[in-house]
C-alpha positions as CSV (number, residue, x, y, z in Angstrom):
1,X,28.1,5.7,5.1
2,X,30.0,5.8,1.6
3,X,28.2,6.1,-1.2
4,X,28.8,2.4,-2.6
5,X,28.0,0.6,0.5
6,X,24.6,2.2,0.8
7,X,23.8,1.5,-2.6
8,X,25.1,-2.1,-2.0
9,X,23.3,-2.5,1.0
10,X,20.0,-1.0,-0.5
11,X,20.3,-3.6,-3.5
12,X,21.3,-6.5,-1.4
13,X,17.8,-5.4,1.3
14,X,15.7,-5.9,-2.1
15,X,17.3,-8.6,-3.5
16,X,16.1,-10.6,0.1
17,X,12.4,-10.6,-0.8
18,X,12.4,-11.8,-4.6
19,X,10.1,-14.5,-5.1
20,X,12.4,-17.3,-6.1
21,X,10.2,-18.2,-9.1
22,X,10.9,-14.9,-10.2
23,X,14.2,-13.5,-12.0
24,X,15.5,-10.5,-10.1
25,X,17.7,-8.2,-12.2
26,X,17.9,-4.4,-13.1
27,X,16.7,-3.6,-16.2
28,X,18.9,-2.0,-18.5
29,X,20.5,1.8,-18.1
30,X,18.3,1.8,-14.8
31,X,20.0,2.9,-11.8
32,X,19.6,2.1,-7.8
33,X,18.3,5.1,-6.5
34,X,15.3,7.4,-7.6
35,X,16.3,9.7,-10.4
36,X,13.9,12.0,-9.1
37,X,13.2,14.2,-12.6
38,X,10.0,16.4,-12.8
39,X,7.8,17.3,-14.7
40,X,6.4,14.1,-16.7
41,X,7.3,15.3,-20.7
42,X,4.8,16.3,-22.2
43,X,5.8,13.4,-25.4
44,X,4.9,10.8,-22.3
45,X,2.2,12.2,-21.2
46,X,0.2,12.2,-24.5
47,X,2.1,9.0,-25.5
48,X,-1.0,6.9,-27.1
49,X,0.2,3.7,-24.3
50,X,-0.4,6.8,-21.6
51,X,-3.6,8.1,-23.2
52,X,-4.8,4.5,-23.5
53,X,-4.2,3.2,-19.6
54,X,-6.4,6.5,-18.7
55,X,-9.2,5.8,-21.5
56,X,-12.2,3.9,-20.6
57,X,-12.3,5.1,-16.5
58,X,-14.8,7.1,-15.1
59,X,-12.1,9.6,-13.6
60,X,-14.0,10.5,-10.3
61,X,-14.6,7.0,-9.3
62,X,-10.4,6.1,-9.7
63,X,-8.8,6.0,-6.2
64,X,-5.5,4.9,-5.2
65,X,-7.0,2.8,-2.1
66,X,-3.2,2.2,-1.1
67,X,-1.1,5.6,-0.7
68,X,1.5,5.8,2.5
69,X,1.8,9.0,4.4
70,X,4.6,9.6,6.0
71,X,6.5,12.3,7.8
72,X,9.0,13.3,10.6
73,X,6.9,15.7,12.5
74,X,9.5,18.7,11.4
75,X,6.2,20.9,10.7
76,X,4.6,20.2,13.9
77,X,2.5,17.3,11.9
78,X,2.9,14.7,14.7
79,X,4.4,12.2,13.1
80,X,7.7,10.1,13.6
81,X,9.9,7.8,13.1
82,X,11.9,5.3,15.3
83,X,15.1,6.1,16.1
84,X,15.9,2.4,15.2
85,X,15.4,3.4,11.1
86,X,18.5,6.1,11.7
87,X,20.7,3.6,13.5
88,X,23.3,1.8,11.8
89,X,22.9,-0.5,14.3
90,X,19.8,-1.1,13.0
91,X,21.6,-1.8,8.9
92,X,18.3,-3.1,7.4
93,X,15.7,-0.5,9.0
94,X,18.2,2.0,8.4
95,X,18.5,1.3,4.5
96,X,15.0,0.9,4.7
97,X,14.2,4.6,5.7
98,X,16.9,5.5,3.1
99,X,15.3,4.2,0.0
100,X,11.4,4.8,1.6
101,X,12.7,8.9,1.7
102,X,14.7,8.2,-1.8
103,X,11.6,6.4,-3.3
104,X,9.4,10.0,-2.7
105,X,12.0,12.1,-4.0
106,X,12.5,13.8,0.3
107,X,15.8,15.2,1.0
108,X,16.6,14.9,4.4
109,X,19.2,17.3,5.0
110,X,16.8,20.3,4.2
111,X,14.5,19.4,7.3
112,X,11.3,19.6,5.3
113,X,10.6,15.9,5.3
114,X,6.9,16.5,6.1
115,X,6.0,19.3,3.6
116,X,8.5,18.1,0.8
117,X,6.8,14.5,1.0
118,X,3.3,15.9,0.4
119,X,4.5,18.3,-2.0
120,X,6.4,15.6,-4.1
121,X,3.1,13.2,-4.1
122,X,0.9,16.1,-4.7
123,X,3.0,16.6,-8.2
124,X,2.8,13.2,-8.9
125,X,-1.0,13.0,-8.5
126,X,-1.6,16.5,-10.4
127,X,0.0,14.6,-13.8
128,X,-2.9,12.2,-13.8
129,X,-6.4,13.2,-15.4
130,X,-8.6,15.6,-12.9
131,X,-10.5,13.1,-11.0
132,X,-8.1,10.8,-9.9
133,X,-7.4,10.7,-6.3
134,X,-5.3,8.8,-3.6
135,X,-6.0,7.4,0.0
136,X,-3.8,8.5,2.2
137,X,-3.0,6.3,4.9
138,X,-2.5,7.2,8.5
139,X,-0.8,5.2,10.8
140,X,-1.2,4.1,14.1
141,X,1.4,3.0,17.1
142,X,1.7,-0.6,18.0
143,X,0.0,-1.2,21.4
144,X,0.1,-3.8,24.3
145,X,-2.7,-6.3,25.1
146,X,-3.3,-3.9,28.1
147,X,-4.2,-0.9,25.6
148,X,-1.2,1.1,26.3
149,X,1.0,2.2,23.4
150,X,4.6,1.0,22.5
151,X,6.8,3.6,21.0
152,X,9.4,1.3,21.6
153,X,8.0,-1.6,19.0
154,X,6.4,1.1,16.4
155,X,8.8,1.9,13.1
156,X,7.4,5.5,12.7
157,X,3.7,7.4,13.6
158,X,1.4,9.1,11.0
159,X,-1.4,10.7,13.2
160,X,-5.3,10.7,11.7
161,X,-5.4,13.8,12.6
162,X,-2.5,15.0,10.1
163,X,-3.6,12.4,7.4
164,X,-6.9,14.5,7.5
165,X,-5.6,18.2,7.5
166,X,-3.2,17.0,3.9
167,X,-6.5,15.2,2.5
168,X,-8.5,18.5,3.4
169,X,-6.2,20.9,2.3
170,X,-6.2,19.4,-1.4
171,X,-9.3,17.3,-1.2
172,X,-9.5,17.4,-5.6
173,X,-6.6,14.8,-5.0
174,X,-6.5,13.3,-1.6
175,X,-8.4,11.6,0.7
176,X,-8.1,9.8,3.7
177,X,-7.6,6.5,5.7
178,X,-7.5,6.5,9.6
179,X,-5.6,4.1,11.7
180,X,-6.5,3.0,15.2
181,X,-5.5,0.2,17.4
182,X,-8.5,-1.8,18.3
183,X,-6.6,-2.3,21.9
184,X,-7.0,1.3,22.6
185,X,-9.0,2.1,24.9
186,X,-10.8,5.0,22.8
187,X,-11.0,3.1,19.8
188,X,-14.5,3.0,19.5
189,X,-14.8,7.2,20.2
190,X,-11.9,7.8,18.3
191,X,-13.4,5.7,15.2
192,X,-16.7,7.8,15.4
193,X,-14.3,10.6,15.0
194,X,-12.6,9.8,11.9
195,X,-16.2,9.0,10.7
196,X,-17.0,12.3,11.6
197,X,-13.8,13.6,10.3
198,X,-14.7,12.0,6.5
199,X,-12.4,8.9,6.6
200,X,-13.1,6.4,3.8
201,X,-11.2,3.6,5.7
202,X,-9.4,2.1,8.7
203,X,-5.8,1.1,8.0
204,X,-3.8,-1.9,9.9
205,X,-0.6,-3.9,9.7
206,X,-1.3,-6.2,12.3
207,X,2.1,-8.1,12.3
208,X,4.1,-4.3,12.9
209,X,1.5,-3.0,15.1
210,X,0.4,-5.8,17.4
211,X,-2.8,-6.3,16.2
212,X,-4.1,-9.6,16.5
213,X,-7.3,-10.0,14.3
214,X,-8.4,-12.9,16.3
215,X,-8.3,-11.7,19.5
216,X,-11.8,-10.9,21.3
217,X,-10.2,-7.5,22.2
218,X,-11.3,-6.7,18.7
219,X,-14.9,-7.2,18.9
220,X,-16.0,-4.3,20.1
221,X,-14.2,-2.2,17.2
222,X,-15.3,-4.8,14.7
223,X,-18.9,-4.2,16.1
224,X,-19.0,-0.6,15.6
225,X,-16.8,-0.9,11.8
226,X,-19.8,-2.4,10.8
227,X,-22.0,0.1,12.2
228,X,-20.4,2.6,10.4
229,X,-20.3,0.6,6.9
230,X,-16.2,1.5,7.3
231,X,-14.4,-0.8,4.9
232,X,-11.1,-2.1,6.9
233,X,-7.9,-2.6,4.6
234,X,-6.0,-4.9,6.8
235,X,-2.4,-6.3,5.3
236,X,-2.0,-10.4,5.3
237,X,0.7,-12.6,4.8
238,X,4.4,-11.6,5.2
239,X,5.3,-8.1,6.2
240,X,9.3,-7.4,5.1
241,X,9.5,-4.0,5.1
242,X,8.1,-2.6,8.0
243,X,8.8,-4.8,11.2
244,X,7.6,-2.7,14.5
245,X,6.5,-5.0,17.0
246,X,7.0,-7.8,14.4
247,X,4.2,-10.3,15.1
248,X,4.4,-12.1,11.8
249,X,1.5,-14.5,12.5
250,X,-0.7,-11.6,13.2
251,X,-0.6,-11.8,9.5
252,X,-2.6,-14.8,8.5
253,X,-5.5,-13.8,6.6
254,X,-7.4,-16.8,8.3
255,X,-7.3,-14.5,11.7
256,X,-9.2,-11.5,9.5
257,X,-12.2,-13.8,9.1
258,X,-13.3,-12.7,13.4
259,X,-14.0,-9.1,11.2
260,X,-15.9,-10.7,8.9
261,X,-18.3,-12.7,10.4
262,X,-18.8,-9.4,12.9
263,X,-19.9,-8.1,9.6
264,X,-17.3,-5.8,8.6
265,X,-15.9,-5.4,5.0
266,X,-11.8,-6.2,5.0
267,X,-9.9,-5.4,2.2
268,X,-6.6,-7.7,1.9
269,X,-3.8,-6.2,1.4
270,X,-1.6,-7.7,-1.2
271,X,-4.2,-10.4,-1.5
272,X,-2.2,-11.6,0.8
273,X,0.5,-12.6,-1.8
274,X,3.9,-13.4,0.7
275,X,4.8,-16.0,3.2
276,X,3.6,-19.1,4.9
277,X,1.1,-19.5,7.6
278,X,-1.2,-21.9,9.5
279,X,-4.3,-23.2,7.7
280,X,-6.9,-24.7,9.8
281,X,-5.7,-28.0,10.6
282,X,-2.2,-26.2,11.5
283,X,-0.7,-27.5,8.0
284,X,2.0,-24.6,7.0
285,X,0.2,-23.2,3.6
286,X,0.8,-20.4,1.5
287,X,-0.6,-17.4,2.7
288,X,-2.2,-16.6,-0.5
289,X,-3.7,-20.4,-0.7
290,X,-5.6,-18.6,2.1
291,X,-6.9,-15.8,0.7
292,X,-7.7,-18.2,-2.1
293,X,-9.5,-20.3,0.3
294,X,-11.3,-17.2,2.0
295,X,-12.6,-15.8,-1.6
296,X,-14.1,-18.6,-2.5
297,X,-16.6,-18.9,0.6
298,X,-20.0,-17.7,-0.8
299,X,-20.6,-16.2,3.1
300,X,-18.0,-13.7,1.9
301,X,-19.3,-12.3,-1.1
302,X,-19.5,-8.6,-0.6
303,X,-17.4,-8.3,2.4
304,X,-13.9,-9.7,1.3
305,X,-12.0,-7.5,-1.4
306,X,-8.3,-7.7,-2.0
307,X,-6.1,-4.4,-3.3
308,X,-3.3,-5.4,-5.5
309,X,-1.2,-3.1,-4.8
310,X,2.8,-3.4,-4.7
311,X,1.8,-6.8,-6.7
312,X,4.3,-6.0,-10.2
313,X,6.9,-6.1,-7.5
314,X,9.7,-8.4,-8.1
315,X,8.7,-10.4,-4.9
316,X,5.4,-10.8,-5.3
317,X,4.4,-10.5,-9.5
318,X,4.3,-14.3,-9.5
319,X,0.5,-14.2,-8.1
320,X,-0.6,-11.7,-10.5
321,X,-0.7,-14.9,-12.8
322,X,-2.2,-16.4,-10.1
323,X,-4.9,-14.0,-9.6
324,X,-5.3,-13.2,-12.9
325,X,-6.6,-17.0,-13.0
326,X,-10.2,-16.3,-11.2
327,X,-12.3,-13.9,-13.2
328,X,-14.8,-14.0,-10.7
329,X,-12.2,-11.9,-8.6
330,X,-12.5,-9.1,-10.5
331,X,-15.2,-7.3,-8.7
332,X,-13.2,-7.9,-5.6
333,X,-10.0,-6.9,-6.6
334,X,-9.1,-3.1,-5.2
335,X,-6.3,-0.8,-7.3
336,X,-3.6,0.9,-4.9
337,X,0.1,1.7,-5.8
338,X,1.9,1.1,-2.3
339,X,3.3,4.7,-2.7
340,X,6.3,5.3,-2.1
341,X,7.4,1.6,-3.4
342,X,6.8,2.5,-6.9
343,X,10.3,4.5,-6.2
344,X,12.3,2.2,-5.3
345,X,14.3,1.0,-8.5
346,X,15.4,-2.5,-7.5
347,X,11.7,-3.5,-6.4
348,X,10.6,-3.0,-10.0
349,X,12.4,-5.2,-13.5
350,X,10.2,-4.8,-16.3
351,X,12.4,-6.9,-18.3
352,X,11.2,-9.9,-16.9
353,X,7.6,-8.7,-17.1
354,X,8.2,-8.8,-21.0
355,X,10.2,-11.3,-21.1
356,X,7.5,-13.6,-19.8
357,X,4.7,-11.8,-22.3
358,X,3.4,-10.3,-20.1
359,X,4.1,-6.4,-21.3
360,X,4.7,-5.8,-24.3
361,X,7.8,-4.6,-25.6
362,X,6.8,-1.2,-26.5
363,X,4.8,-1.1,-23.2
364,X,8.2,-1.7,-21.3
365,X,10.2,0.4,-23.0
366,X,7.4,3.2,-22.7
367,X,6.7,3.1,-18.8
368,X,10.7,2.4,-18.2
369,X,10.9,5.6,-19.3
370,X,7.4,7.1,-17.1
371,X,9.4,5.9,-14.0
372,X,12.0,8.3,-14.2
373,X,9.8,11.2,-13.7
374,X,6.5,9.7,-12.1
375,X,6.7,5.9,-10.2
376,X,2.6,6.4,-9.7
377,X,1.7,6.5,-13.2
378,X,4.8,4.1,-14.0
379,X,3.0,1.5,-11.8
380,X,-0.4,2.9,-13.0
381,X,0.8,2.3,-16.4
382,X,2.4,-1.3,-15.8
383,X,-1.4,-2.7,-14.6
384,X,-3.5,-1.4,-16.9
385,X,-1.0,-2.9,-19.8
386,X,-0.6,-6.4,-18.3
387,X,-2.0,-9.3,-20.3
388,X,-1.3,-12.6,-18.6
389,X,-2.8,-15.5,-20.7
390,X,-5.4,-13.2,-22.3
391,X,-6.4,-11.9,-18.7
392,X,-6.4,-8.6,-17.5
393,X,-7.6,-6.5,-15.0
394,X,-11.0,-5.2,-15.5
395,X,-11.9,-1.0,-15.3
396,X,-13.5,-1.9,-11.7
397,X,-10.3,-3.2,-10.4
398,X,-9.5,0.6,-10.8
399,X,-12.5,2.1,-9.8
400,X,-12.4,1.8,-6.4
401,X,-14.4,4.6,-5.4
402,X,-17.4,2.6,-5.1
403,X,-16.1,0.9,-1.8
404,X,-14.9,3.6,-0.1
405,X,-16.9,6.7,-1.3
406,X,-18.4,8.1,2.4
407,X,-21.5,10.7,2.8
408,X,-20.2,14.0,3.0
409,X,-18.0,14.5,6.9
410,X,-20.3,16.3,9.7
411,X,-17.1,17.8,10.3
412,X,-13.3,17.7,10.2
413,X,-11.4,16.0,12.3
């Protein structure tokens, strides 16, 4: 594919999920694709707007709750991906894996997708303070209602078992979040595993993997989640860019609510901030009118959290005002960066983020220039910074630590 078309087709894929209340456009001297540069200078690093966003945190207790893993399986790792995202047949899903690999900086002619992936995240993660970790999320294959798996409907494969040797090998920086289909038939032993194994979470996409929330096939694996005090961070509302076994109404945060009253803690994803779906009458809402609706239900004080992660996106920074609105979220709202998506270029315009007020101008012009070299603190950078209507998010939004932090693992896994 020629060099302009991809690019064309990459913008033109981005452009699709723009909010419409929101003005997409490239901001200024910023290209498509990832520059890629390394290391972070040394002039940004100890900017003051740098040193500022990391001041006031209590370093060990700041985890990215919302850090993809992903790989090829070229080191024997076990993961994959569907041969769907290297079709052309396929344009979007192919595009897709093109900017995803772009977005972390992974070359794939030089066959190292899994070690040069890690390695590029490690570096990203080594330019924040000591202390600061990400979650690394595994992730599981879409199954059938009879338990079986379905390579066939799955966009790509990160095993728990991988996800746990990377978060053990540099544990000062990573940790880890299992994935496992509560249709499985060892979903129960396999969860008791990753508790063994030191997991701090249990990772879904219900609408790519075929998970249906709702469904009494769940029970059992909501039963022993809350057992184990394991926080679930489940995504809601709309998923565009991974579509798998593409079940979007698996995605209505209403159907999470089975997990809750099974006593289980469910982080949102997104706070659910894309689509349409079903309210309980069967009126087509906004999905995030029912997260809204869900957060305000005393019953789920303590149990319902929401990460706001990928939320300065083009398609979906119109709820940040929206979020930014309930100050008794605060405590509820979960930091993650959606890594890789910091990385893609298109997702991100910063112009309009000033434009509205909401940066200021020597805040945009600052972290335009912290993308180039590191998207993690770019988007680090971008939510510490925001002031929407004298609003911002609070230092717990960031320390997340004191949801997911686990006793010590019996063993690895």
């Amino acid at each position: 594919m020629a060099r302009r078309e991809f690019l064309t087709g990459l913008c033109l894929c981005c452009i699709s999920g723009a909010a419409k209340s929101f003005t997409f456009g490239l901001d200024a001297g910023a290209g498509l694709i990832n520059p890629c540069r390394a290391p972070l200078p040394d002039s940004l690093r100890n900017h003051e707007l740098t040193q500022a966003a990391f001041s006031g945190l209590n370093a060990s207790d700041v985890w990215d709750c919302h850090a993809h893993l992903l790989g090829s399986g070229d080191s024997g790792s076990g993961c994959w991906i569907s041969p769907k995202l290297h079709s052309i047949l396929y344009p979007v899903q192919f595009l897709q894996r093109k900017f995803f690999l772009n977005a972390a900086c992974v070359d794939e002619e030089a066959g190292r997708i899994d070690v040069d992936y890690v390695s590029r995240l490690a570096a990203l993660m080594n330019e924040f303070p000591p202390g600061f970790r990400s979650m690394l999320l595994a992730f599981d294959e879409a199954h059938a209602a009879n338990g079986m798996p379905m390579k066939g409907a799955t966009a790509f494969h990160v095993p728990d078992r991988y996800a746990a040797q990377v978060a053990e090998h540099q544990s000062d920086r990573f940790l880890w979040v299992a994935s496992i289909h509560p249709y499985r038939t060892d979903a129960v032993d396999a969860l008791a595993e990753a508790v063994r194994g030191g997991a701090c979470a249990i990772k879904w996409l219900p609408s790519a993997m075929g998970i249906d929330p709702l469904a009494p096939q769940c029970d059992a694996f909501y039963a022993a989640l809350a057992k184990h005090d394991l926080p679930l961070i489940s995504h809601a509302g709309h998923e565009r860019a991974i579509k798998g076994a593409h079940q979007q109404h698996f995605g209505n945060p209403l159907r999470l609510r089975r997990g809750l009253e099974h006593g289980v803690r469910v982080v949102v994803a997104h706070c659910a901030s894309m689509g349409e779906d079903l309210d309980a009458q069967g009126r087509t809402v906004e999905s995030f009118s029912l997260f809204e609706q869900m957060m305000a239900e005393k019953r789920y004080q303590g149990r319902l959290y929401g990460d706001i992660s990928a939320l300065p996106q083009t398609n979906r920074a119109p709820y940040l005002e929206r979020i930014l609105a309930h100050p008794a979220w605060q405590g509820r709202l979960l930091n993650g960066s959606d890594y890789p998506l910091p990385g893609v270029m298109p997702l991100f315009s910063v112009a309009e983020l000033v434009n509205r007020g909401w940066l200021g101008k020597d805040v945009g012009d600052h972290v335009r220039r912290v993308r180039e070299y590191n998207p993690l603190i770019f988007d680090f950078l971008v939510k510490r910074h925001l002031r929407i209507n004298g609003s911002r998010f609070d230092n717990q939004v960031f320390e997340t630590a004191r949801i997911f932090r686990r006793p010590s693992p019996v063993n690895a896994i």
